[in-house]
C-alpha positions as CSV (number, residue, x, y, z in Angstrom):
1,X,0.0,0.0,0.0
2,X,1.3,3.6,-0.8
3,X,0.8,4.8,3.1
4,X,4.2,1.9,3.7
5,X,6.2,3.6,1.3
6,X,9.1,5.2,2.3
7,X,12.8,6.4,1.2
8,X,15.5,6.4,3.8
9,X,19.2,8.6,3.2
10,X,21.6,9.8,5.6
11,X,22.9,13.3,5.8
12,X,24.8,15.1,8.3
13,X,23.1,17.4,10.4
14,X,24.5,21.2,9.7
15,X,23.1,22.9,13.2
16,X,25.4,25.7,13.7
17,X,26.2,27.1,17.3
18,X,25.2,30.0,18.4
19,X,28.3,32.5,17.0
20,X,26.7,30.9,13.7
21,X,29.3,28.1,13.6
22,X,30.0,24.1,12.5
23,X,31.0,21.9,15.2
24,X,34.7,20.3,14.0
25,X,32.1,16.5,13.9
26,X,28.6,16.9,12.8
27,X,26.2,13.9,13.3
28,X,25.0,11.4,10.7
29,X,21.3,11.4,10.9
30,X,19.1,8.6,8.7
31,X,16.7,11.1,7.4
32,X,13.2,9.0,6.7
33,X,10.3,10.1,4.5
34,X,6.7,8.7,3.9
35,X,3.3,9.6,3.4
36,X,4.7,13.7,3.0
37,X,6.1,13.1,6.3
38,X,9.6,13.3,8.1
39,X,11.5,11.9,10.8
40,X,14.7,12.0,11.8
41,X,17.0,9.1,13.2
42,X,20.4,9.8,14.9
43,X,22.9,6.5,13.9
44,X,25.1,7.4,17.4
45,X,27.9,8.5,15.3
46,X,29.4,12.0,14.5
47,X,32.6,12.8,11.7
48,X,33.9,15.7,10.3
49,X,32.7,17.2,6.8
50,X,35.6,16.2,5.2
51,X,35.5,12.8,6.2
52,X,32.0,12.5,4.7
53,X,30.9,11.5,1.2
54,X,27.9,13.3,0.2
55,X,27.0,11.3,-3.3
56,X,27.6,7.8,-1.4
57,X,25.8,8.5,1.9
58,X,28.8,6.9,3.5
59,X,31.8,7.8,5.8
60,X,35.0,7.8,3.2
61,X,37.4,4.7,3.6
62,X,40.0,4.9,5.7
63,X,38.9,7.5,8.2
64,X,38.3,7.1,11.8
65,X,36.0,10.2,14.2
66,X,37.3,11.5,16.7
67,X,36.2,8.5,19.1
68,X,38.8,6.7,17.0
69,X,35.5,4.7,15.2
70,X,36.8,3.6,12.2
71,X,34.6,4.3,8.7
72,X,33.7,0.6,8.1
73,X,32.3,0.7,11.7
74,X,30.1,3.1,11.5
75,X,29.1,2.6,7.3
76,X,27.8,-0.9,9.0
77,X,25.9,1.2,11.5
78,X,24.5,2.9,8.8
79,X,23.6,0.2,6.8
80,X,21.9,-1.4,9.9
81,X,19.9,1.6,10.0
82,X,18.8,1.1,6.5
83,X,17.8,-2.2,6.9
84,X,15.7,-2.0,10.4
85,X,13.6,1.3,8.6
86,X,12.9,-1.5,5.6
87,X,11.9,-4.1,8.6
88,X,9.9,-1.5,10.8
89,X,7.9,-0.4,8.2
90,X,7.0,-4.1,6.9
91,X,6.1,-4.9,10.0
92,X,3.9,-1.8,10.6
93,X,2.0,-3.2,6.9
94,X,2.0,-7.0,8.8
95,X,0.2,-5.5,11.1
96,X,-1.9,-3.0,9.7
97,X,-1.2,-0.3,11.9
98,X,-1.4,3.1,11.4
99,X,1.9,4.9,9.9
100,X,2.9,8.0,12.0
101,X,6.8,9.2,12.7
102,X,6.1,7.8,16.9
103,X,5.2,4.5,15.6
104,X,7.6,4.9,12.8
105,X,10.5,5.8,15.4
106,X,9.0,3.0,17.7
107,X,9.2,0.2,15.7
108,X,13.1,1.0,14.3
109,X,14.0,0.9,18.2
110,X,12.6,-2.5,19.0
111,X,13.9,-3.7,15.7
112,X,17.5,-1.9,16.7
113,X,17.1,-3.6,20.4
114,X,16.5,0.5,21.5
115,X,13.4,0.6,23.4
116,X,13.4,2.8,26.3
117,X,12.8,0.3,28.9
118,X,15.8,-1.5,28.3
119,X,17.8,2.0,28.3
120,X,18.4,4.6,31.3
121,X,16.5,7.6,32.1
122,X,18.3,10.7,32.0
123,X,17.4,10.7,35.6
124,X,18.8,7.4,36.3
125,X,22.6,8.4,34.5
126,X,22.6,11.8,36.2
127,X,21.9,9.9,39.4
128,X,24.7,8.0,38.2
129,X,27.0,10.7,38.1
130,X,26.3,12.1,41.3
131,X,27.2,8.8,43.4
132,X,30.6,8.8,41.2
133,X,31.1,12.0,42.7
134,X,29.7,11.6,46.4
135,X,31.9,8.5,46.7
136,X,34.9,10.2,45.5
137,X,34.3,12.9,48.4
138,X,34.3,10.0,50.6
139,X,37.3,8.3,49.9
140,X,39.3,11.0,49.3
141,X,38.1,15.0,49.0
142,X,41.9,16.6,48.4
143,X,41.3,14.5,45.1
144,X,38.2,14.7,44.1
145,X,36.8,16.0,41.2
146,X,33.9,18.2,43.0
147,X,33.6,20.3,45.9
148,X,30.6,20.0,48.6
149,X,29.3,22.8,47.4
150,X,29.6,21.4,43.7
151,X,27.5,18.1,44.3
152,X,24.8,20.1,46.3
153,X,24.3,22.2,42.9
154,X,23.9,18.8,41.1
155,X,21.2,17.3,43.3
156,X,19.0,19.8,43.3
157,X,19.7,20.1,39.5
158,X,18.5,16.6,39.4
159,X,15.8,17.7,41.4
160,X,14.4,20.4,39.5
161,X,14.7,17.5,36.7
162,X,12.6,15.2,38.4
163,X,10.1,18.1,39.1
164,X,9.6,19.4,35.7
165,X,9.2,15.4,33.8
166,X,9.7,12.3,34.8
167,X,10.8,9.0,32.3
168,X,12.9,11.7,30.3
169,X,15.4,10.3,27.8
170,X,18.4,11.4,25.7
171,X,16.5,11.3,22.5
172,X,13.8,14.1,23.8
173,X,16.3,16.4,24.5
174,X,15.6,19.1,21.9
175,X,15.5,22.7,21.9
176,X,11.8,22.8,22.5
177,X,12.3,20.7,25.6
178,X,15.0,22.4,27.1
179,X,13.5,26.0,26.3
180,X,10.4,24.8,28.4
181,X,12.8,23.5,31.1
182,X,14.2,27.4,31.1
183,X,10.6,28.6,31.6
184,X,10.3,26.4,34.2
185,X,12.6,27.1,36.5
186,X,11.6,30.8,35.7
187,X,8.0,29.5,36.8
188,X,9.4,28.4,40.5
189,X,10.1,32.2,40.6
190,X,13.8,31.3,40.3
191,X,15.8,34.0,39.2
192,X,17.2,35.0,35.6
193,X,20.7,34.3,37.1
194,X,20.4,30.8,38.5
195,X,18.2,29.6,35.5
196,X,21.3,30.9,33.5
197,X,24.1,28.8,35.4
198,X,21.8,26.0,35.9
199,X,21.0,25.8,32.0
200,X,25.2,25.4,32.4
201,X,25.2,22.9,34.7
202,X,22.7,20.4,33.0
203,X,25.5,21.3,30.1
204,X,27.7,20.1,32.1
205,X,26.2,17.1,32.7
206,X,25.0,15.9,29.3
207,X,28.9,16.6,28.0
208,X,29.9,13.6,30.6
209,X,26.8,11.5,29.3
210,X,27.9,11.8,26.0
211,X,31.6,11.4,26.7
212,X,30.5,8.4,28.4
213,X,28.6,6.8,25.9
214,X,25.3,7.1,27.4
215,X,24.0,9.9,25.6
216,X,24.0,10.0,21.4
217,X,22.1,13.1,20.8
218,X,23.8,16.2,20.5
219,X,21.3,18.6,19.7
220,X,22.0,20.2,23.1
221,X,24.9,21.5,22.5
222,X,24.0,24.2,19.9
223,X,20.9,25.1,22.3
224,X,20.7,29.2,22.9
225,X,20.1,30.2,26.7
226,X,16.8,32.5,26.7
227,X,17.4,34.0,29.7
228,X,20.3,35.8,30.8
229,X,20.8,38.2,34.1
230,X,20.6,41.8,32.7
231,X,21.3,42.8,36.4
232,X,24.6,41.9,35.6
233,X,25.2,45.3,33.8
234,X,24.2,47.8,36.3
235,X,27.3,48.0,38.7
236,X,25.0,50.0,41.3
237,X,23.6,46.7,42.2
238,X,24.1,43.3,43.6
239,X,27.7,43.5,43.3
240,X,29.1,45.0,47.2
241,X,32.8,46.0,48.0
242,X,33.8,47.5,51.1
243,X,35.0,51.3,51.3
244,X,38.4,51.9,53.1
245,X,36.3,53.3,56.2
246,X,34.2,50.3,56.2
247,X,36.7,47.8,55.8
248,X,38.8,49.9,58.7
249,X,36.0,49.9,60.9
250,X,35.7,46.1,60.5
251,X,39.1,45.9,61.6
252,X,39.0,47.7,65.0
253,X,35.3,47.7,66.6
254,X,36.1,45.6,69.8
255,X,35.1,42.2,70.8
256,X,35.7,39.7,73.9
257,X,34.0,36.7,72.1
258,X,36.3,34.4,70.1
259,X,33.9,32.9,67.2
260,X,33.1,36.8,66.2
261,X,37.1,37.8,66.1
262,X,37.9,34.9,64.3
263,X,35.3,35.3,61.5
264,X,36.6,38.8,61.6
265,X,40.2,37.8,61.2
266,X,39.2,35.5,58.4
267,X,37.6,38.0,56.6
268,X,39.9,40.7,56.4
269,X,42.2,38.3,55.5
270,X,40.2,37.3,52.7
271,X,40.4,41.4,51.8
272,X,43.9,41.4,51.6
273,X,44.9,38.5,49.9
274,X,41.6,37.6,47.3
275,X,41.2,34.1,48.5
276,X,37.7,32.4,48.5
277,X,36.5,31.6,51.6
278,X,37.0,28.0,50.7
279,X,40.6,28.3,50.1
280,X,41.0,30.3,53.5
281,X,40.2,27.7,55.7
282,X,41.6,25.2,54.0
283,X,45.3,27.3,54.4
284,X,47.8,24.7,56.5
285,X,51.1,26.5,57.9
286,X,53.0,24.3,54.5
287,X,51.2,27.0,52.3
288,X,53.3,29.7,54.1
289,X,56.8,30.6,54.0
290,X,58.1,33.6,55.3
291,X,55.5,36.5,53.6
292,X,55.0,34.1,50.9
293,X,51.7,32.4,50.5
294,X,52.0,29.8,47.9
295,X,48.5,28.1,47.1
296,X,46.2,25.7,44.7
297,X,42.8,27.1,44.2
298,X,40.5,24.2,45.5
299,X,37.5,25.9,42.6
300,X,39.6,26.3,39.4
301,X,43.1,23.9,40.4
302,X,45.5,26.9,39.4
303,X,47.8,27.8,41.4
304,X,48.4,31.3,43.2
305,X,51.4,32.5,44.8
306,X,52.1,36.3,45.9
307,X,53.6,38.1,48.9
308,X,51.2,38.7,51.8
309,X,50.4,42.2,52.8
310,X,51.2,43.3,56.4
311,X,47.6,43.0,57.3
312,X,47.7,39.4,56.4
313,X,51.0,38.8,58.3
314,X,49.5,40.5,61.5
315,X,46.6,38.2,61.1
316,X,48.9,34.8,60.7
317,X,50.6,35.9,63.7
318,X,47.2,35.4,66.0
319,X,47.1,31.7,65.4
320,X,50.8,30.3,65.5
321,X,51.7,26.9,64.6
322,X,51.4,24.3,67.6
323,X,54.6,22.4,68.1
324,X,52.9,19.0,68.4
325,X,50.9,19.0,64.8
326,X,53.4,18.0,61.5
327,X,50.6,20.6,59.6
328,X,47.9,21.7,60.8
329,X,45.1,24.3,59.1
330,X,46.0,27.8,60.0
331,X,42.2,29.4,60.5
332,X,39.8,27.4,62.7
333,X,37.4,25.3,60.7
334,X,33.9,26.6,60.1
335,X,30.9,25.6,57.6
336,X,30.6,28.7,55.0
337,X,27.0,28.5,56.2
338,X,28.0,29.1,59.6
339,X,30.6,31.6,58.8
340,X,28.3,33.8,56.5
341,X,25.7,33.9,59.9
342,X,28.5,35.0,62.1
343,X,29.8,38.0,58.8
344,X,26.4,39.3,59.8
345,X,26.5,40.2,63.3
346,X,30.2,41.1,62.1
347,X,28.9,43.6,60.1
348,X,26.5,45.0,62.6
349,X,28.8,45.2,65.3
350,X,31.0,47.7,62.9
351,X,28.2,49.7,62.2
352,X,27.5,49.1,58.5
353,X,23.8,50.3,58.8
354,X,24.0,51.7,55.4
355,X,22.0,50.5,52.5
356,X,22.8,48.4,49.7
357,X,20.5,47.8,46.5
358,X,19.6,43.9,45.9
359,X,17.9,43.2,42.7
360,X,16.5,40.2,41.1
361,X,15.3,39.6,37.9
362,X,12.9,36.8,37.2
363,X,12.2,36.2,33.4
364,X,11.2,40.2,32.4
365,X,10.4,41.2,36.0
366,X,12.6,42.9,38.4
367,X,12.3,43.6,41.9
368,X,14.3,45.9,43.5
369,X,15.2,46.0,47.6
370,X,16.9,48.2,49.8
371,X,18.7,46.3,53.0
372,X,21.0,46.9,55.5
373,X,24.8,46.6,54.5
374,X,25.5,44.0,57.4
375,X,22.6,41.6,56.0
376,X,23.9,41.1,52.8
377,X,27.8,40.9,53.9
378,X,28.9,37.3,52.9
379,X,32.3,35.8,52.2
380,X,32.8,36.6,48.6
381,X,32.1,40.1,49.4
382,X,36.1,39.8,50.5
383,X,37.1,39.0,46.6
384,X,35.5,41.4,45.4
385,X,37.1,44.0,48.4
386,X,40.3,43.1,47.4
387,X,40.2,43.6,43.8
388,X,38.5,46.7,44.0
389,X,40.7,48.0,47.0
390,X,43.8,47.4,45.0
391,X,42.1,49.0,41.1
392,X,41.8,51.9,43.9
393,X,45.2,52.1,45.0
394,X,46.5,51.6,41.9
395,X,47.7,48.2,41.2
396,X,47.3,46.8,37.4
397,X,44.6,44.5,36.6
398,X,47.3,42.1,35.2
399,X,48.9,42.3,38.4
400,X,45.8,41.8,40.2
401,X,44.5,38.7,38.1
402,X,48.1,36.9,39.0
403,X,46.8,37.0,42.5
404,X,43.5,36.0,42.4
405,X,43.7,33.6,39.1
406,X,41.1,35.1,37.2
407,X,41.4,34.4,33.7
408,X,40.4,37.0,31.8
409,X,40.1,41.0,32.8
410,X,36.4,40.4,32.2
411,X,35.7,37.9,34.4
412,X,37.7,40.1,37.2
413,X,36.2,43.2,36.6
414,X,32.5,41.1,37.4
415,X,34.0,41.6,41.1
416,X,34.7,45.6,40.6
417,X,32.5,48.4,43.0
418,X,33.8,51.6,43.2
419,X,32.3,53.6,45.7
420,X,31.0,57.1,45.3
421,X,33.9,58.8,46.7
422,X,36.4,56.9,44.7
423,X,33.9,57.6,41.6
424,X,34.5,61.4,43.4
425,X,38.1,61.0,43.0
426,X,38.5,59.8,39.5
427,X,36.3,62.6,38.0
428,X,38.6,65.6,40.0
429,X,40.9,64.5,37.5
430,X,39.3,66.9,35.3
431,X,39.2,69.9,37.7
432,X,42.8,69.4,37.8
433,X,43.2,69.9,34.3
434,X,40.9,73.0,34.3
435,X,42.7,74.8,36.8
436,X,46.1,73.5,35.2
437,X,45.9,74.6,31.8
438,X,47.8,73.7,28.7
439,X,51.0,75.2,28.0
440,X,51.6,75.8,23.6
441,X,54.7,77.3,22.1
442,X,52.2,80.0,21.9
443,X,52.9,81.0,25.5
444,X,56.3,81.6,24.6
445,X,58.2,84.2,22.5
446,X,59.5,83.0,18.9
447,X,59.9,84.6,15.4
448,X,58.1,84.6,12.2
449,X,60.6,82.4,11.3
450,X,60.8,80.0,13.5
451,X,57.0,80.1,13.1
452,X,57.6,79.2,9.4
453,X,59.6,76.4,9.8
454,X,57.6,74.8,12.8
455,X,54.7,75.1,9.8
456,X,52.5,77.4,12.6
């Protein structure tokens, strides 16, 4: 009957990126036509244009992706392919059922031994993941590939997963599919920000599945993030730094209790050397020698090594070495959670009553706040101190990224607030030029023919 007719060719799928680019491998799909309908079938496989023949439908001889498949592997794929779309639709006419591309698609899969229920979720390998991850925190966390912090992000990712569809598999992973997973999370009233970095993160994850074999669709990778954090742009907002006057009064107000001088001295050592709070109090006395702190960034692995500032040193000097440990932390330990409640009352206790402006945007809405400095001091408020302190003072942004290990001046300057004093103190630059003049050979006596050969 005409309605089991069908035609079956395999073409490479062209999606550029979103700079309007060709990945280096594109993937072979079997495109399948019948009744003026269209599906398309991924064979697992990827190679470069080059490596492709066009005319014959078939990888060239002698050529290998870059999963070091060789062509004759994957041309049997291929011709697998070729032969299940004959089978599926035979059996569809044995049977007499209707022709549509899900039962179509359904068919080639049992024929192919690619039925969902004998495959993972995307649920199940992300679940997979995370264990791999959680038991190598176990065994051995100066090693592992993730922080705490890391794997928490993860589990809720799964979570929000679970929340938005259950049974989900590789194969339905499109860009409709992950655009409604973007509106989504806006829908929890999540903001713009964390739907942007958690659009990253599921990313993320699918790279591993693929890399791993579990995963053979790829259409993720060219997907466009919808929402981005135009917050971002306004540097009145969201992003605090810590006046000299502030900073100084952080430093001196008095206290008798020990947990609120050590989150202090933690803190302001933070200011003057750029560390994360995570790379503070992980510091042992072996990271130190002499003013030399010498350092591997537990977030990014690179290593940092500077002179400390005097501040630093005074602060190094409260908690000496004990004679009986080989090497022991420097700082106290303390959960980030724990230490961000105590930067609070910090705060308070110096007097930064001021206000700050918090902003969030969620899809197209924003909401702007007004609180009270101390209430939104937290650890990373330190890095961003620092780098602005020394932009203030003078020092080079190259020479400020080789302490903190920021990659590019970009990403740095995401950590820059200048206050409006220091704002103040920039613009005076033009009053000083007002009141200083410009000096010409006009202001001095010459001759016409000096003039003439100066061409004046």
């Amino acid at each position: 009957m005409d309605k089991y007719k069908h035609r079956v060719s395999f073409r490479l799928e062209k999606r550029k990126d979103k700079n309007g680019n060709l990945p280096e491998e594109l993937p072979i799909n079997a495109d399948i036509t019948f009744s003026g309908k269209r599906i398309w079938y991924y064979s697992g496989y990827r190679i470069a244009i080059a490596k492709w023949d066009e005319k014959a439908q078939r990888v060239k001889r002698n050529n290998f992706n870059s999963d070091d498949v060789s062509a004759t592997d994957i041309n049997q794929r291929l011709v697998k392919i070729a032969s299940a779309v004959d089978d599926a639709f035979a059996q569809l006419e044995l049977r007499e059922e209707e022709v549509t591309p899900t039962t179509v698609r359904d068919e080639l899969k049992r024929i192919l031994n690619e039925e969902k229920s004998t495959r993972l979720t995307v649920a199940q390998v992300y679940q997979l993941l995370i264990d791999e991850r959680e038991n190598e925190l176990k065994s051995s966390s100066s090693t592992a590939q993730w922080t705490k912090g890391t794997l928490t992000k993860h589990k809720t990712m799964l979570r929000h997963l679970n929340d938005f569809k259950t049974g989900l598999y590789f194969e339905d992973v499109k860009d409709d599919l992950l655009a409604r997973f973007e509106l989504f999370l806006i829908g929890k009233g999540l903001s713009n920000n964390y739907t942007h970095q958690s659009m990253k993160t599921i990313k993320g994850f699918f790279n591993w599945a693929t890399k791993k074999g579990y995963n053979r669709n790829v259409a993720y990778q060219a997907y466009s993030q919808r929402f981005h954090d135009e917050t971002k742009s306004d540097s009145t907002i969201n992003l605090y730094a810590l006046s000299d006057e502030e900073l100084a009064s952080i430093q001196t107000f008095p206290t008798s209790r020990k947990a609120i001088d050590r989150t202090r001295d933690i803190f302001v050592f933070a200011c003057y050397t750029g560390l994360r709070f995570s790379d503070v109090i992980a510091l042992r006395w072996s990271n130190v020698s002499g003013d030399i702190l010498d350092v591997i960034s537990k977030k990014t692995n690179h290593r940092q090594r500077f002179a400390l500032a005097t501040e630093a040193l005074r602060i190094l000097a409260k908690y000496p070495k004990s004679p009986d440990e080989d090497d022991p932390r420097i700082f106290p330990t303390i959960s980030n959670q724990k230490y961000n409640s105590h930067l609070k009352e910090v705060g308070k206790l110096a007097g930064m009553t001021g206000d700050w402006i918090t902003e969030k945007q969620s899809g197209r809405t924003k909401t702007r706040e007004v609180r009270l400095k101390y209430e939104l001091l937290t650890s990373h408020v330190a890095r961003r101190t620092f780098v602005t302190m020394c932009l203030r003072k003078g020092m080079s942004p190259e020479d400020i990224r080789a302490v903190t290990g920021h990659t590019t001046a970009d990403m740095m300057m995401k950590y820059v607030k200048f206050d409006d004093e220091s704002k103040r103190e920039k613009m005076s630059i033009l009053n000083e030029d007002a009141q200083i003049g410009v000096e010409t050979v006009f202001d001095h006596a010459i001759t016409d023919d000096e003039r003439i050969r100066l061409g004046l």
